[in-house]
N, C-alpha and C positions, 0 to 999 in steps of 0.2 A: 884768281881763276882756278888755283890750285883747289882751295876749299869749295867752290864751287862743282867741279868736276865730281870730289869725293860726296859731295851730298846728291848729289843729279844716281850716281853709282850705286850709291846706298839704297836710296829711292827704288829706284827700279832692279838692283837685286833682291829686294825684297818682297815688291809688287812680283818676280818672278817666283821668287820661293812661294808666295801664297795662292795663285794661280797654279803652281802646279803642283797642289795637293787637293782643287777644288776639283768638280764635274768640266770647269771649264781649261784644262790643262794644254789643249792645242794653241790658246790663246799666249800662254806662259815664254814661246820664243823670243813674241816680238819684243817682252823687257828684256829678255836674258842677251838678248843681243845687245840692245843699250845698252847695260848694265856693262857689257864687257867693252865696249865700247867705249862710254864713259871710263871706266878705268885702266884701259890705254892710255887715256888720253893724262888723265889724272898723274898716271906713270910715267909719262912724258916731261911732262908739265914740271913735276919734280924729283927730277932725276939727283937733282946736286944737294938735295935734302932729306936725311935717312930716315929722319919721324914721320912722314906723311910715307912709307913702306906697309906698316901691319894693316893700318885703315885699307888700303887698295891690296893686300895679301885676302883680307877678308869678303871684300869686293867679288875678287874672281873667285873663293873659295862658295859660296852660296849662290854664286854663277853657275858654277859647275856642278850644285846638288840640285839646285833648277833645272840646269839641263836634264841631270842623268835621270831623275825623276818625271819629265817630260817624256824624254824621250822610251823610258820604259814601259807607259804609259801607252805609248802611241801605238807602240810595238807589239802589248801583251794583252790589250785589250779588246776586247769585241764587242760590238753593239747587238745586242738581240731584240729583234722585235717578237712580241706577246704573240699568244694565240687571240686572232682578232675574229674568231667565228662569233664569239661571245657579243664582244661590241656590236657587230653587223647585226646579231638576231634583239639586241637589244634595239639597234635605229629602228628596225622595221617594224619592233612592237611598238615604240613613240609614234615613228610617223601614220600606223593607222589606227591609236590612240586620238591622234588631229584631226585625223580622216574623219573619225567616226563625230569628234565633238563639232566639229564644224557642217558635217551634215545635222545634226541635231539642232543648229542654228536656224532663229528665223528671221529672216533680212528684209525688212519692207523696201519695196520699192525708193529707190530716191530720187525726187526730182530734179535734175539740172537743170 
């Protein structure tokens, strides 16, 4: 159970470290919570045994750059949106672009 706990820990502190370095970094909690989580438990589990220590010191150690990196992220960033006049004079050039080709169209009658 004990080496279970340390690879479930492993796992997802590291799935955390890599989420929060990507665009998708708000995502990056829900391992870092496992992760510590897992390595409670991992630390519980084997208390009466001093080598299964550094693997779960490591654990919460890349926990904790997860976090701090998540959360500074969260913190110091800002989403801006573009200048969207651009975009909009673009639609309106496309859509009477269609305008114009579909009046050019000739549709014979169809009988149902």
């Amino acid at each position: 159970m004990k080496k279970l706990f340390l690879i479930f820990g492993f796992i997802t502190a590291i799935l955390a470290l890599i989420l929060a370095v990507t665009p998708l970094f708000n995502i990056a909690f829900i391992p870092a919570i496992a992760a510590l989580v897992f390595g409670l438990l991992a630390l519980f589990t084997s208390k009466d045994k001093q080598h299964f220590k550094k693997p779960i010191q490591l654990i919460f150690l890349m926990t904790i750059i997860a976090l701090a990196l998540t959360t500074y992220k969260a913190v110091f960033s800002t989403s801006e949106v573009g200048n969207t006049d651009k975009m909009e004079e673009k639609e309106e050039q496309l859509e009477e672009e269609s305008i114009e080709e579909l009046d050019g169209l000739e549709i014979d009658d169809i009988d149902m």
